[in-house]
N, C-alpha and C positions, 0 to 999 in steps of 0.2 A: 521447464517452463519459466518464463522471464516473470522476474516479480512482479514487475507492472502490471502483467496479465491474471496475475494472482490476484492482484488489491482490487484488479477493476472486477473482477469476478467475485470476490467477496462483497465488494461494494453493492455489486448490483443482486447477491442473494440477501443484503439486507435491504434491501429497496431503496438506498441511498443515492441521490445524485452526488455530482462532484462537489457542489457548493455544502450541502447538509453536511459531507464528511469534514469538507473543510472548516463548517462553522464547530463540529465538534471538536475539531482537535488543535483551532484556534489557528487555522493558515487560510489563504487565499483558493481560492476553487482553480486557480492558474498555476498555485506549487502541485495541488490535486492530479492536476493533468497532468504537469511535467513529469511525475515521478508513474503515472500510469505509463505513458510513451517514451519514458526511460530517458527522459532531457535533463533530469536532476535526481542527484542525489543527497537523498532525505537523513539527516542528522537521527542519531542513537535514539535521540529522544523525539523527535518526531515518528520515527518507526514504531518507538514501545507507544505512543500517545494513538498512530493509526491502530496498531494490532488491536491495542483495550478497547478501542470504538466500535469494531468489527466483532470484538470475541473469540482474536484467532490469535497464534502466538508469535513472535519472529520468525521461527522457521515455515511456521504455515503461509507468510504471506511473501518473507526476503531471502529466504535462501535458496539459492538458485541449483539444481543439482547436477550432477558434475554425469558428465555421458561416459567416462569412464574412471573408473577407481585409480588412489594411488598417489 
């Protein structure tokens, strides 16, 4: 599953709009989007600042897994 689809799903099991996450993690509700629909990619620290807002960790919300081993 693509990360984007991850955040936006996390997002929306804590009842977040795009802008709420964005005002928590101190970015634009328009970098929100991007990195939901995979237009940007979101800095170290942007990623650890989403996951703590969400309660989820890197790998739960950015690592993408791989269809075959190796």
């Amino acid at each position: 599953m693509k990360a984007g689809i991850k955040l936006k799903m996390a997002r929306v099991e804590h009842d977040l709009t795009q802008a709420k996450l964005a005002e928590k993690v101190g970015v634009t509700r328009q970098t929100i989007g991007l990195i939901e629909s995979g237009g940007y990619n979101p800095t170290l620290h942007l990623c650890i600042a989403i996951a703590k807002a969400l309660g989820k960790t890197l790998n739960d919300l950015f690592w993408e897994e791989s269809d075959h081993e190796g």
